[in-house]
N, CA and C atoms of all chains as a GROMACS GRO file, in nm:
protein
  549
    1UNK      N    1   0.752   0.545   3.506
    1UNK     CA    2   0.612   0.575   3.468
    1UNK      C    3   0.556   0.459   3.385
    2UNK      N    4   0.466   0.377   3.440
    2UNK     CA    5   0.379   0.306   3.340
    2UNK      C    6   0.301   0.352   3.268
    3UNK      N    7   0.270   0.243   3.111
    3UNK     CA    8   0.200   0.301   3.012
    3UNK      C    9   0.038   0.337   3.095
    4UNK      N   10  -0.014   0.304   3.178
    4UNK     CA   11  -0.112   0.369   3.214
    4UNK      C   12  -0.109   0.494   3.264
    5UNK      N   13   0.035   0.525   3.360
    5UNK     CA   14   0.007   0.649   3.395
    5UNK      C   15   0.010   0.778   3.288
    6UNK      N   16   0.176   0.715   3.216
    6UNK     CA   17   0.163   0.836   3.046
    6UNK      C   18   0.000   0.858   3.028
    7UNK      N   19  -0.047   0.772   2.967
    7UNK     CA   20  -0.210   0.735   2.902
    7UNK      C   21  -0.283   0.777   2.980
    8UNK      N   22  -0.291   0.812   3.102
    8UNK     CA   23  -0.379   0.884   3.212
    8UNK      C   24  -0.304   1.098   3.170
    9UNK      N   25  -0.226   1.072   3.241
    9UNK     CA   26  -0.178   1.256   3.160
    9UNK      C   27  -0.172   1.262   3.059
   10UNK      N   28  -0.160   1.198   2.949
   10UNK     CA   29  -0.148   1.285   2.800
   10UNK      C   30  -0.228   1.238   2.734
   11UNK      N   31  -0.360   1.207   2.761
   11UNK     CA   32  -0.424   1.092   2.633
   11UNK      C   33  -0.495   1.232   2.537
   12UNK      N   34  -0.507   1.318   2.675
   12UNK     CA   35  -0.633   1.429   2.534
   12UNK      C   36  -0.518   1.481   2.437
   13UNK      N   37  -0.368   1.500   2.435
   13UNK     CA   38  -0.267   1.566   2.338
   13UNK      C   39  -0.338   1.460   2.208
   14UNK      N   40  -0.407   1.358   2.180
   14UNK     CA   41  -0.423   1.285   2.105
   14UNK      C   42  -0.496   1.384   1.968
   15UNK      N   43  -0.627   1.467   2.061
   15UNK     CA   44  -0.655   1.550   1.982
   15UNK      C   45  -0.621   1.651   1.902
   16UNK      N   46  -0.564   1.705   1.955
   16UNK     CA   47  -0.487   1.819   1.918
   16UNK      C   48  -0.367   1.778   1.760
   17UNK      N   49  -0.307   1.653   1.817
   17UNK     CA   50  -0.234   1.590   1.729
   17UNK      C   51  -0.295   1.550   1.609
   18UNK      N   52  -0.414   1.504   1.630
   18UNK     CA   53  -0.495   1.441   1.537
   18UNK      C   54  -0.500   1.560   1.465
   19UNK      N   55  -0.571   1.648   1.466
   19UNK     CA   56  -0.641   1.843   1.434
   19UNK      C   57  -0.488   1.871   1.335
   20UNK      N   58  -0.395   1.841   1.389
   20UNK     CA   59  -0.272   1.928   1.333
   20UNK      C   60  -0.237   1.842   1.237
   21UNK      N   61  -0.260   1.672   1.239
   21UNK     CA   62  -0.229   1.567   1.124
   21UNK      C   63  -0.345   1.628   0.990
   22UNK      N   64  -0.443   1.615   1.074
   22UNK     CA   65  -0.562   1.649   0.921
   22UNK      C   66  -0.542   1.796   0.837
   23UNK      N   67  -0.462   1.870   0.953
   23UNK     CA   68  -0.487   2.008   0.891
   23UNK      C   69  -0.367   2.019   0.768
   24UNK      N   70  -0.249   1.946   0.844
   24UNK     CA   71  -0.083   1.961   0.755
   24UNK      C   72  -0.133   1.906   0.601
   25UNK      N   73  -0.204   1.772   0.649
   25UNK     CA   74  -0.226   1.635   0.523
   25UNK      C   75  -0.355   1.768   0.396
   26UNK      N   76  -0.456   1.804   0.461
   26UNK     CA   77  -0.589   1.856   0.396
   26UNK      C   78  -0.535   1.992   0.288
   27UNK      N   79  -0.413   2.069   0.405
   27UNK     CA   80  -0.374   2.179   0.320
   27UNK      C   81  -0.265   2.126   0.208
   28UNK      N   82  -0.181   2.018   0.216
   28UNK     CA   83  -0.104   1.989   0.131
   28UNK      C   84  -0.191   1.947  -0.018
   29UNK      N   85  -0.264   1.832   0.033
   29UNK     CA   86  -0.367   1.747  -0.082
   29UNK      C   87  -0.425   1.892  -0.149
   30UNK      N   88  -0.478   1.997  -0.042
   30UNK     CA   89  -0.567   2.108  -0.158
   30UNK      C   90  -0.447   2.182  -0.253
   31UNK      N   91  -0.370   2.217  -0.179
   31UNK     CA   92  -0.261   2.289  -0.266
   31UNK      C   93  -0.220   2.275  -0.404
   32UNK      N   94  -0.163   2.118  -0.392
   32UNK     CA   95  -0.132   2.037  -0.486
   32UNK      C   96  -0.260   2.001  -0.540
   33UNK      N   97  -0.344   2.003  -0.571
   33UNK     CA   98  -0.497   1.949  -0.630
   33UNK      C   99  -0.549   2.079  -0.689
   34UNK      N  100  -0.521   2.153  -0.658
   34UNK     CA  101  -0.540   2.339  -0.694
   34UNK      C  102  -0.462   2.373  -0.798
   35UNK      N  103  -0.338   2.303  -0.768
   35UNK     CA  104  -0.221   2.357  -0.864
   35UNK      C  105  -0.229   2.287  -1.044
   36UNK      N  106  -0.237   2.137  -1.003
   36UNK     CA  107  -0.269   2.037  -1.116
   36UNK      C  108  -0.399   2.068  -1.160
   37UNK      N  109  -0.494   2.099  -1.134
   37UNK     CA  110  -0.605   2.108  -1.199
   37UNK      C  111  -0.629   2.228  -1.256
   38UNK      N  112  -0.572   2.314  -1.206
   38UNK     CA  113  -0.517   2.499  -1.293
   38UNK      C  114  -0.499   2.386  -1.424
   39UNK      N  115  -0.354   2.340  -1.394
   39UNK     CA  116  -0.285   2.307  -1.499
   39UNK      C  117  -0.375   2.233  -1.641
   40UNK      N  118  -0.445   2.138  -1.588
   40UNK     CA  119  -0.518   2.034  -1.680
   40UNK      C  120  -0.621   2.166  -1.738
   41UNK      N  121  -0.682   2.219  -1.649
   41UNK     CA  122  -0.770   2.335  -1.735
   41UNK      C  123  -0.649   2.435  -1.834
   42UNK      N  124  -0.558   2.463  -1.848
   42UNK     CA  125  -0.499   2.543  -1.902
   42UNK      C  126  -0.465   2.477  -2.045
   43UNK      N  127  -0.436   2.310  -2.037
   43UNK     CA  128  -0.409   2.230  -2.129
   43UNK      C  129  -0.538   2.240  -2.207
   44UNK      N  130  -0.653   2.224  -2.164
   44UNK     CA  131  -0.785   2.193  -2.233
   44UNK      C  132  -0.785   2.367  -2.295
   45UNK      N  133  -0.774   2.463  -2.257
   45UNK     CA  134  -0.796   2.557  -2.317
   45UNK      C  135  -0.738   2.599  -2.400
   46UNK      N  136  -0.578   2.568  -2.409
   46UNK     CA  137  -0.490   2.547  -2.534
   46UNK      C  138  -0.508   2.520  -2.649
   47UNK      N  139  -0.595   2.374  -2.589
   47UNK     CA  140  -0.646   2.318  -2.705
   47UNK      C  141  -0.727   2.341  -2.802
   48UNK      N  142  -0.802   2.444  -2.714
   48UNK     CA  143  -0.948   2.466  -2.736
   48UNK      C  144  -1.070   2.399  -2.739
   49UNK      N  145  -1.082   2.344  -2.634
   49UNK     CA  146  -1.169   2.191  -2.574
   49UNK      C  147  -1.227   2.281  -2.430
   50UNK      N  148  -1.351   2.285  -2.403
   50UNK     CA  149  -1.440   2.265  -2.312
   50UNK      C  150  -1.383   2.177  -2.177
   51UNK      N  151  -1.336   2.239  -2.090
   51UNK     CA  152  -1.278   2.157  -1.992
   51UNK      C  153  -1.428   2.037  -1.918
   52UNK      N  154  -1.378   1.954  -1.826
   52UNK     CA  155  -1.487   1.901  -1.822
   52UNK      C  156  -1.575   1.933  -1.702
   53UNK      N  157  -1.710   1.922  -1.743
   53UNK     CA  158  -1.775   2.016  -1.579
   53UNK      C  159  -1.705   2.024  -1.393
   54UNK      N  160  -1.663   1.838  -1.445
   54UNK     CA  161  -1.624   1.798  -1.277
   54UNK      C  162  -1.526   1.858  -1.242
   55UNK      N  163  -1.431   1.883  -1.342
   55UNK     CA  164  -1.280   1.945  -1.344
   55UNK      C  165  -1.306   2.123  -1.291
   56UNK      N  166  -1.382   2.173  -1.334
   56UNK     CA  167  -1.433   2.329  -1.302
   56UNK      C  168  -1.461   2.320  -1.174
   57UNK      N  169  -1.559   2.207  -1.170
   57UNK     CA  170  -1.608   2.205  -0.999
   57UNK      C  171  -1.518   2.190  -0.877
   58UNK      N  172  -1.410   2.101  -0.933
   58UNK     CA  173  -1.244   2.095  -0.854
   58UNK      C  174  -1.206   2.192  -0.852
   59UNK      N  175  -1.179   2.291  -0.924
   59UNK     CA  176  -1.119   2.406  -0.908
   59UNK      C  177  -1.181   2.516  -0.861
   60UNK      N  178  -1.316   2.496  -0.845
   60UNK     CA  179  -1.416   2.594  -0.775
   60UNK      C  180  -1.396   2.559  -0.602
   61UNK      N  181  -1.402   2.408  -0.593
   61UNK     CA  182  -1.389   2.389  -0.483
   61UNK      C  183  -1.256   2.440  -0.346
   62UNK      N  184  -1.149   2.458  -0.437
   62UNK     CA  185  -1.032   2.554  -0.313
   62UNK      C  186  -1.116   2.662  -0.235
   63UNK      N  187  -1.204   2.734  -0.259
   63UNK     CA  188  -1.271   2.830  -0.170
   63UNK      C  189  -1.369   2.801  -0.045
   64UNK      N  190  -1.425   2.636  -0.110
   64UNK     CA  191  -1.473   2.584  -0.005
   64UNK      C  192  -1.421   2.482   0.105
   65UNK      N  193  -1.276   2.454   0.032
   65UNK     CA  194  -1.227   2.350   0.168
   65UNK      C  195  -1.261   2.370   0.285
   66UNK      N  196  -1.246   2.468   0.346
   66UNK     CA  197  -1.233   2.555   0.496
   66UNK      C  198  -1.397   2.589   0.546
   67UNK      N  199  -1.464   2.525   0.446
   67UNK     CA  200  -1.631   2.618   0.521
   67UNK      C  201  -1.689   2.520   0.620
   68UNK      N  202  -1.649   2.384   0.654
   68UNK     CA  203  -1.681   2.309   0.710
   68UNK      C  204  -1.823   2.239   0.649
   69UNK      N  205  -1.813   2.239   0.489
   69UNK     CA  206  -1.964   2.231   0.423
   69UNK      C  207  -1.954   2.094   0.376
   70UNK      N  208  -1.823   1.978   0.417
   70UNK     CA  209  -1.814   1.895   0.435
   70UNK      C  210  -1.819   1.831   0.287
   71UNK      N  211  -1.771   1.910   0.195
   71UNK     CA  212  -1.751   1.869   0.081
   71UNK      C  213  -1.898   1.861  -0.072
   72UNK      N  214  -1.940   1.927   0.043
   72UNK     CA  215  -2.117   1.949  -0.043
   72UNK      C  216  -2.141   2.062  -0.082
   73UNK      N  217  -2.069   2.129  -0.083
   73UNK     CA  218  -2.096   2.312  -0.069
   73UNK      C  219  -2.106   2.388  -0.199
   74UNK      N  220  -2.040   2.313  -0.315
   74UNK     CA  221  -2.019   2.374  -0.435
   74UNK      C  222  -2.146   2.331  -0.511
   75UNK      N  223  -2.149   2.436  -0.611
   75UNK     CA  224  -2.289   2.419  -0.654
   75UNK      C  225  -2.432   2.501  -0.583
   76UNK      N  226  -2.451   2.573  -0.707
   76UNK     CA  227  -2.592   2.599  -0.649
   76UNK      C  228  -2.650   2.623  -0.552
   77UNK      N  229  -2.790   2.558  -0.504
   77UNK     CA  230  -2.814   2.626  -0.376
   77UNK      C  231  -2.822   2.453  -0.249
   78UNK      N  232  -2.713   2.364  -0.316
   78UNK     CA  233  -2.679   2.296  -0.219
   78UNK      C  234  -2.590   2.322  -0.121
   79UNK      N  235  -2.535   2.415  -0.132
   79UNK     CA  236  -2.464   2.510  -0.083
   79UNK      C  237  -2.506   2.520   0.100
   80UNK      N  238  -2.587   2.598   0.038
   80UNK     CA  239  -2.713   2.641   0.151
   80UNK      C  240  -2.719   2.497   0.255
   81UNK      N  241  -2.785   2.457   0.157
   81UNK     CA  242  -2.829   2.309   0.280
   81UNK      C  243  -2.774   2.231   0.297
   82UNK      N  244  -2.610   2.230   0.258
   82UNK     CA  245  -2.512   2.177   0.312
   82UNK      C  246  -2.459   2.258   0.428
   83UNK      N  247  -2.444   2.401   0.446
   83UNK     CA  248  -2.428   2.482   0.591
   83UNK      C  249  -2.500   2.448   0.688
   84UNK      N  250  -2.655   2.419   0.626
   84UNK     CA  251  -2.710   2.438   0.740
   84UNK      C  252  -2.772   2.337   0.782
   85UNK      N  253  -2.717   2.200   0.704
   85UNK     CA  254  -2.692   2.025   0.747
   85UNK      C  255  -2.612   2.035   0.840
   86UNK      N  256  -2.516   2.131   0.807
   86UNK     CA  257  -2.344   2.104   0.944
   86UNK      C  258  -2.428   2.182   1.091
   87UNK      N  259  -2.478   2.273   1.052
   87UNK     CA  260  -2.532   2.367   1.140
   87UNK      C  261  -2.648   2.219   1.268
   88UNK      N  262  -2.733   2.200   1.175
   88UNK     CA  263  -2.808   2.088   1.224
   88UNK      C  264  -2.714   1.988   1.315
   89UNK      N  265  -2.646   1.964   1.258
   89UNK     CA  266  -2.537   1.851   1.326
   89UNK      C  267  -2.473   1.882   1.432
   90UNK      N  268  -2.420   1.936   1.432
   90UNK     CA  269  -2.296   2.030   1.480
   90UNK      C  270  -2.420   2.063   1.657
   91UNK      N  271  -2.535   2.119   1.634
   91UNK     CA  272  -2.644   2.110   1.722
   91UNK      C  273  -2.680   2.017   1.814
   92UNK      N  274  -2.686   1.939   1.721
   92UNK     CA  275  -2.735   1.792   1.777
   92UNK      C  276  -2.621   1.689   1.875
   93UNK      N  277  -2.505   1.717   1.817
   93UNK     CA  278  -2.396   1.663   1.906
   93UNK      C  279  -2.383   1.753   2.067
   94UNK      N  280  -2.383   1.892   2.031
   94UNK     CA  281  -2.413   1.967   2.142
   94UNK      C  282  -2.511   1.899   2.229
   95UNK      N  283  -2.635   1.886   2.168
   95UNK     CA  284  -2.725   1.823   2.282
   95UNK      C  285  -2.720   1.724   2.363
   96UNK      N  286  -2.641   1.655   2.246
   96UNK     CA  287  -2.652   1.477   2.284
   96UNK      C  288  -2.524   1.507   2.349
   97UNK      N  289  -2.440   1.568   2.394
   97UNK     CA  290  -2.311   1.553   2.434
   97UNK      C  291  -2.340   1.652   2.590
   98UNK      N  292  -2.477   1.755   2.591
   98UNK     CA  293  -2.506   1.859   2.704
   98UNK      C  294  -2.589   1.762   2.797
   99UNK      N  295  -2.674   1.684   2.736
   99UNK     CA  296  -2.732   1.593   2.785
   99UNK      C  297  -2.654   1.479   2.923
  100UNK      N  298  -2.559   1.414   2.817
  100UNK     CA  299  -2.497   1.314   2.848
  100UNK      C  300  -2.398   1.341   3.008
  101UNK      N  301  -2.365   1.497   2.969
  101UNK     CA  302  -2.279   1.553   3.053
  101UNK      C  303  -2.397   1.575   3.187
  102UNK      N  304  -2.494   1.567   3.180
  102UNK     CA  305  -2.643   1.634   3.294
  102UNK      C  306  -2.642   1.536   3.343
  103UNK      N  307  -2.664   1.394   3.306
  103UNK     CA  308  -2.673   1.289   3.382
  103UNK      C  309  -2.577   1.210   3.462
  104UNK      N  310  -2.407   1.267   3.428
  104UNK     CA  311  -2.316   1.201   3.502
  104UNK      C  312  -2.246   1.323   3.517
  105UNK      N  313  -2.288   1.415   3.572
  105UNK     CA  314  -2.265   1.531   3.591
  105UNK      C  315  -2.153   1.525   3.745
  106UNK      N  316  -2.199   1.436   3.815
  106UNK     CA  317  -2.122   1.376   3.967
  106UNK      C  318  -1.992   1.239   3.922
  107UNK      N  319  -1.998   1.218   3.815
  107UNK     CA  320  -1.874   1.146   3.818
  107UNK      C  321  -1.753   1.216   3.785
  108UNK      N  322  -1.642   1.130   3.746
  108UNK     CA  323  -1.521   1.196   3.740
  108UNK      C  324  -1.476   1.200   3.635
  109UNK      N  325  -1.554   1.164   3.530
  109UNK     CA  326  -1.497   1.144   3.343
  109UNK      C  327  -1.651   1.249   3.306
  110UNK      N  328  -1.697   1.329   3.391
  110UNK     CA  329  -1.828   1.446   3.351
  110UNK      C  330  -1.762   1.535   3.237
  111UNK      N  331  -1.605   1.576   3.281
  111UNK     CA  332  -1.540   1.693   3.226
  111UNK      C  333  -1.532   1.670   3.061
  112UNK      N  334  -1.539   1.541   3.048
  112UNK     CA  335  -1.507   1.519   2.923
  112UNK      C  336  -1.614   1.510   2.804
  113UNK      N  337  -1.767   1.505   2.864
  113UNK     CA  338  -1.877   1.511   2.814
  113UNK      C  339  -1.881   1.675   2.796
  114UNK      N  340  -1.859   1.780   2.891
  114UNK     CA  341  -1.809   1.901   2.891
  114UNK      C  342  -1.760   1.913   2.811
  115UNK      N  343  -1.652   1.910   2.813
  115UNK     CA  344  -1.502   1.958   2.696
  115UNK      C  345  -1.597   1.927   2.536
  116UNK      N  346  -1.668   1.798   2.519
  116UNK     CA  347  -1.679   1.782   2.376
  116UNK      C  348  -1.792   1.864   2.339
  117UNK      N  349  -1.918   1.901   2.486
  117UNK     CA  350  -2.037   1.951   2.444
  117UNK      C  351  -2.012   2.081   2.405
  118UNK      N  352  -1.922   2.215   2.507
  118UNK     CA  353  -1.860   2.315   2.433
  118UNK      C  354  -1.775   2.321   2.310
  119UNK      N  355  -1.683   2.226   2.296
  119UNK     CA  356  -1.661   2.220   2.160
  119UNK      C  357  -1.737   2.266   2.043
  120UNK      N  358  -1.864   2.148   2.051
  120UNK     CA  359  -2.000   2.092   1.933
  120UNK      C  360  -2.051   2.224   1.934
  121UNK      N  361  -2.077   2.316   2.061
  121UNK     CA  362  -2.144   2.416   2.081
  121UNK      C  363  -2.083   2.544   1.989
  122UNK      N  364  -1.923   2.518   2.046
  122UNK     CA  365  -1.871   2.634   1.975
  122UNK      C  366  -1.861   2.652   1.783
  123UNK      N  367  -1.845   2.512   1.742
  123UNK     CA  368  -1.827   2.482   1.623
  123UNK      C  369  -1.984   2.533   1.566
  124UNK      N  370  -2.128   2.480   1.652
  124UNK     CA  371  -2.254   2.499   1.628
  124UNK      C  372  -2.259   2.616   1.554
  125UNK      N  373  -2.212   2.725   1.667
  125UNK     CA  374  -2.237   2.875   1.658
  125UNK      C  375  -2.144   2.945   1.495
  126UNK      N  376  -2.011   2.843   1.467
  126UNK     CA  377  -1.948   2.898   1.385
  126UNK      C  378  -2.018   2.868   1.254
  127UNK      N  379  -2.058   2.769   1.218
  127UNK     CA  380  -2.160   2.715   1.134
  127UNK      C  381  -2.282   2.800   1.129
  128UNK      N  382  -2.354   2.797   1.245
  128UNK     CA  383  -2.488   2.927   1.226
  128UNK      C  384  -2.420   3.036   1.118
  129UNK      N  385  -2.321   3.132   1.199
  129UNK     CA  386  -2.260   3.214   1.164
  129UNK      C  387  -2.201   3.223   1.034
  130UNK      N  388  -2.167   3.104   0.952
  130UNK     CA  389  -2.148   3.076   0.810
  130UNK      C  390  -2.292   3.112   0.758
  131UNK      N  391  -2.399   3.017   0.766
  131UNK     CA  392  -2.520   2.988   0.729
  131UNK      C  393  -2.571   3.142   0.742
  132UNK      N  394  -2.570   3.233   0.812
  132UNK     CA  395  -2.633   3.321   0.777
  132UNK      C  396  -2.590   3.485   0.697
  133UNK      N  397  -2.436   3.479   0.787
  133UNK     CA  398  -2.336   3.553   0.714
  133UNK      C  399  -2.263   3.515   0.584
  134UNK      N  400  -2.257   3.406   0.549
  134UNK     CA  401  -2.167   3.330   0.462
  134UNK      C  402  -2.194   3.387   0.314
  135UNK      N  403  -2.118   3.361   0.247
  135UNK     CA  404  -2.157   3.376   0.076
  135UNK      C  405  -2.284   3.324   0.042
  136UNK      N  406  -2.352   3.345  -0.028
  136UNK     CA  407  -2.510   3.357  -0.050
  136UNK      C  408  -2.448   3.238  -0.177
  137UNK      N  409  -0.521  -0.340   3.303
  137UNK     CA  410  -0.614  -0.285   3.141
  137UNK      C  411  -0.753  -0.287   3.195
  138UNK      N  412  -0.806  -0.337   3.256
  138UNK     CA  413  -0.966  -0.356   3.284
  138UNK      C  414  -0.981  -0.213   3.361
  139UNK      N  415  -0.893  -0.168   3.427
  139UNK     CA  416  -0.947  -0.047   3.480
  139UNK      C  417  -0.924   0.065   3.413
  140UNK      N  418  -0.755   0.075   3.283
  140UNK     CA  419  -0.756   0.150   3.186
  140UNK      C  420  -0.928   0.206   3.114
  141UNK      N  421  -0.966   0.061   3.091
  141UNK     CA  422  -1.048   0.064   2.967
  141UNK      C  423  -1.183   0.128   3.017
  142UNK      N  424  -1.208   0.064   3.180
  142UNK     CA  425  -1.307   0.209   3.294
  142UNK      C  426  -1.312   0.279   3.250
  143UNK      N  427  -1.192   0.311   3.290
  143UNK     CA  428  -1.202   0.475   3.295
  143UNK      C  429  -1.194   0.564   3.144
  144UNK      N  430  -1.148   0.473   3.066
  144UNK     CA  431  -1.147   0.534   2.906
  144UNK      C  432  -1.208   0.516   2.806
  145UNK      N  433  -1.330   0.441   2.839
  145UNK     CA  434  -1.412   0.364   2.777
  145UNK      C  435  -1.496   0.435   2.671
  146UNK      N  436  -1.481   0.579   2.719
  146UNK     CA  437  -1.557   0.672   2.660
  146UNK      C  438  -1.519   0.752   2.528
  147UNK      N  439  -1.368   0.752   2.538
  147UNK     CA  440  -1.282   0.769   2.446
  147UNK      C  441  -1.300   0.703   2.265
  148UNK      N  442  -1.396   0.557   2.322
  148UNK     CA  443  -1.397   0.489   2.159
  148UNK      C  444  -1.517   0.584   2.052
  149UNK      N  445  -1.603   0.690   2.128
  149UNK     CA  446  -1.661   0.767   2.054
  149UNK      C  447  -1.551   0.874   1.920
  150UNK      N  448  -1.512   0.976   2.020
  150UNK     CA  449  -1.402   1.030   1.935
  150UNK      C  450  -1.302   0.980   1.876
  151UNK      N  451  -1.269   0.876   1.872
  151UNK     CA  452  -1.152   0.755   1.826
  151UNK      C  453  -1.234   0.732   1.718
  152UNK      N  454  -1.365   0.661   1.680
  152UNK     CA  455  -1.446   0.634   1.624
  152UNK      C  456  -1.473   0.749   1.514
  153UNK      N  457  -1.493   0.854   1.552
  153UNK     CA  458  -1.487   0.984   1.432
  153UNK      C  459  -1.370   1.072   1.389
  154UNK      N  460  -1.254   1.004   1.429
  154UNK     CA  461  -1.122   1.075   1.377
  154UNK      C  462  -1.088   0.921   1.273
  155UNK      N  463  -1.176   0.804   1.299
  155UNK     CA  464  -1.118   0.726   1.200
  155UNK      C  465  -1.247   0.753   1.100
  156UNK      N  466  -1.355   0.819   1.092
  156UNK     CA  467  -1.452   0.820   1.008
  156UNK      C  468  -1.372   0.963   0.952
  157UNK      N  469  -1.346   1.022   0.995
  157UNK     CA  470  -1.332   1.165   0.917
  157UNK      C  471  -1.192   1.118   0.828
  158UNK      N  472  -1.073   1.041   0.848
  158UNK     CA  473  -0.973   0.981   0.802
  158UNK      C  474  -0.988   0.924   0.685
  159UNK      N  475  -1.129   0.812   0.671
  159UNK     CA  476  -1.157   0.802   0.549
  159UNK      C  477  -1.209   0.825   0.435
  160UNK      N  478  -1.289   0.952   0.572
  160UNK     CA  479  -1.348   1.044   0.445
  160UNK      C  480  -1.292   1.114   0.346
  161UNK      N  481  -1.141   1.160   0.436
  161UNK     CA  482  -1.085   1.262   0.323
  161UNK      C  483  -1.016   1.193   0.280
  162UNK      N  484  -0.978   1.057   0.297
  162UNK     CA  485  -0.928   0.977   0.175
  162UNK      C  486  -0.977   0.950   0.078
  163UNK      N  487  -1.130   0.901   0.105
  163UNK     CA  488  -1.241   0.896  -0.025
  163UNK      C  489  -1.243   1.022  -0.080
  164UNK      N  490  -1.230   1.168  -0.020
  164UNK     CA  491  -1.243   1.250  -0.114
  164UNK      C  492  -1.113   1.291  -0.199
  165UNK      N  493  -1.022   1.247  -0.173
  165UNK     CA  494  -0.877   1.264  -0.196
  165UNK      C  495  -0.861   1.154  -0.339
  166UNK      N  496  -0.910   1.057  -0.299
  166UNK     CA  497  -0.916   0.925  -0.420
  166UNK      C  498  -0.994   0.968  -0.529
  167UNK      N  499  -1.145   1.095  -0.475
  167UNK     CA  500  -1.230   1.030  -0.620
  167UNK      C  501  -1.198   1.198  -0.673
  168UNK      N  502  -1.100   1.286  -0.621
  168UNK     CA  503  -1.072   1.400  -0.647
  168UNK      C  504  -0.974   1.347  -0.781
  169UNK      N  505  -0.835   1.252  -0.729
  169UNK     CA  506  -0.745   1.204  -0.836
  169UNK      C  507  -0.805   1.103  -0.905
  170UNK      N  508  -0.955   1.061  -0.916
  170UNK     CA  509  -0.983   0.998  -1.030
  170UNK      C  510  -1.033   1.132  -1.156
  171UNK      N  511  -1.089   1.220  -1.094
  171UNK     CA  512  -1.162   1.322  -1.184
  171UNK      C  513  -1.025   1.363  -1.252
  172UNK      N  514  -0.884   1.374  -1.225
  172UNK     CA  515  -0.783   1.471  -1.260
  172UNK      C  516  -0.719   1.362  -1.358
  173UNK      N  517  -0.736   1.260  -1.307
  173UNK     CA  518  -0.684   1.105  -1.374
  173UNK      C  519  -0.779   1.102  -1.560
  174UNK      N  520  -0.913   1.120  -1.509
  174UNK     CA  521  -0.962   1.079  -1.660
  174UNK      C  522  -1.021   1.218  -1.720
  175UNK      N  523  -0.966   1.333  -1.659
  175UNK     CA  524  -0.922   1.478  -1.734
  175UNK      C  525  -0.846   1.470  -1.847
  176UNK      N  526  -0.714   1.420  -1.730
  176UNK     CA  527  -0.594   1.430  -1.781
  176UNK      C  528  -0.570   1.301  -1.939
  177UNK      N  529  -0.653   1.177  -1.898
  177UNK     CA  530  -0.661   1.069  -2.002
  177UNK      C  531  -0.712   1.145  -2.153
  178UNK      N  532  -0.833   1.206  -2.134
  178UNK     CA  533  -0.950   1.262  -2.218
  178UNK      C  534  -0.829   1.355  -2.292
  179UNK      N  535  -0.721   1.451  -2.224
  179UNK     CA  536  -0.641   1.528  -2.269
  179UNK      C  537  -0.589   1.473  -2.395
  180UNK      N  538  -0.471   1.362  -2.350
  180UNK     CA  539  -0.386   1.296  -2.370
  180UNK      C  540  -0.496   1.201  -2.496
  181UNK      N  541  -0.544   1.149  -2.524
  181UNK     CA  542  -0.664   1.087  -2.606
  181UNK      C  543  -0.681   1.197  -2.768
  182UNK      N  544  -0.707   1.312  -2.702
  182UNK     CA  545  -0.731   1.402  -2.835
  182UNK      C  546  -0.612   1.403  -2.916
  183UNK      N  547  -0.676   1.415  -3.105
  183UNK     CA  548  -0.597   1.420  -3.215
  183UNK      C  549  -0.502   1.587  -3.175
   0.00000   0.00000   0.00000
């Protein structure tokens, strides 16, 4: 088997691999970043010292890793228009990706404008579905 | 390779945002352990 043919059958496992690298690496970093920053707040309260705002906001943030709010989510009512920035986005790739797929709809790499536009689509809908169901 | 790159040419999009999302959560990973870094200094500092 030449490296083209491997690279012809397995190139999409790339994704999947990728998805499972960010997810192992994202849950470890939060864990450990959850755990130490308990800690540093527990030290400051010992002390009896005012922990520091950013440090609260780290530790507020474990609830939002997972919202897909892309790291904007904490706080206030940026919250909001950080969902429904992803929501916007998340849209727009759909289009530009439903689009792209309409015009080479007769070639033989169409499927793959497919595959990413349902993706964008499906992620779209999960995002709406935050944005309107989500924590207020 | 010229016909690899044909037919896969399309591929440098998503290649392109698994290395943008890569450094994102490194940047957020870096300026996460600076906040815990000059917590932890500010700690260590007090009488």
């Amino acid at each position: 088997m030449t490296f083209a043919e491997f690279f012809a059958s397995y190139w999409w496992l790339m994704f999947p691999i990728f998805g499972m690298f960010m997810a192992v690496q994202g849950m470890g970093q939060s864990e450990k970043r959850q755990r130490r920053t308990l800690d540093v707040i527990r030290s400051y309260v010992e002390q009896g010292k005012e922990p520091p705002p950013e440090l609260l906001k780290l530790a507020q943030k474990g609830d939002d890793d997972w919202d897909m709010g892309m790291g904007m989510s904490t706080g206030g009512g940026d919250g909001k228009n950080a969902r429904a920035w992803t929501f916007v986005t998340f849209a727009a790739l759909t289009a530009g990706f439903g689009t792209g797929y309409w015009f080479v709809r007769g070639e033989d790499f169409a499927f793959a404008f497919l595959i990413v536009a349902v993706t964008m689509g499906v992620l779209a809908l999960g995002a709406l579905g935050i944005l309107i169901f989500g924590r207020k | 390779m010229e016909e690899l790159f044909r037919d896969y040419w399309w591929l440098m999009f998503p290649i392109f945002g698994m290395v943008m999302a890569v450094r994102g959560q490194s940047n957020e990973f870096a300026r996460q352990e600076r906040i815990l870094r000059d917590a932890e200094k500010n700690l260590e500092r007090a009488p």
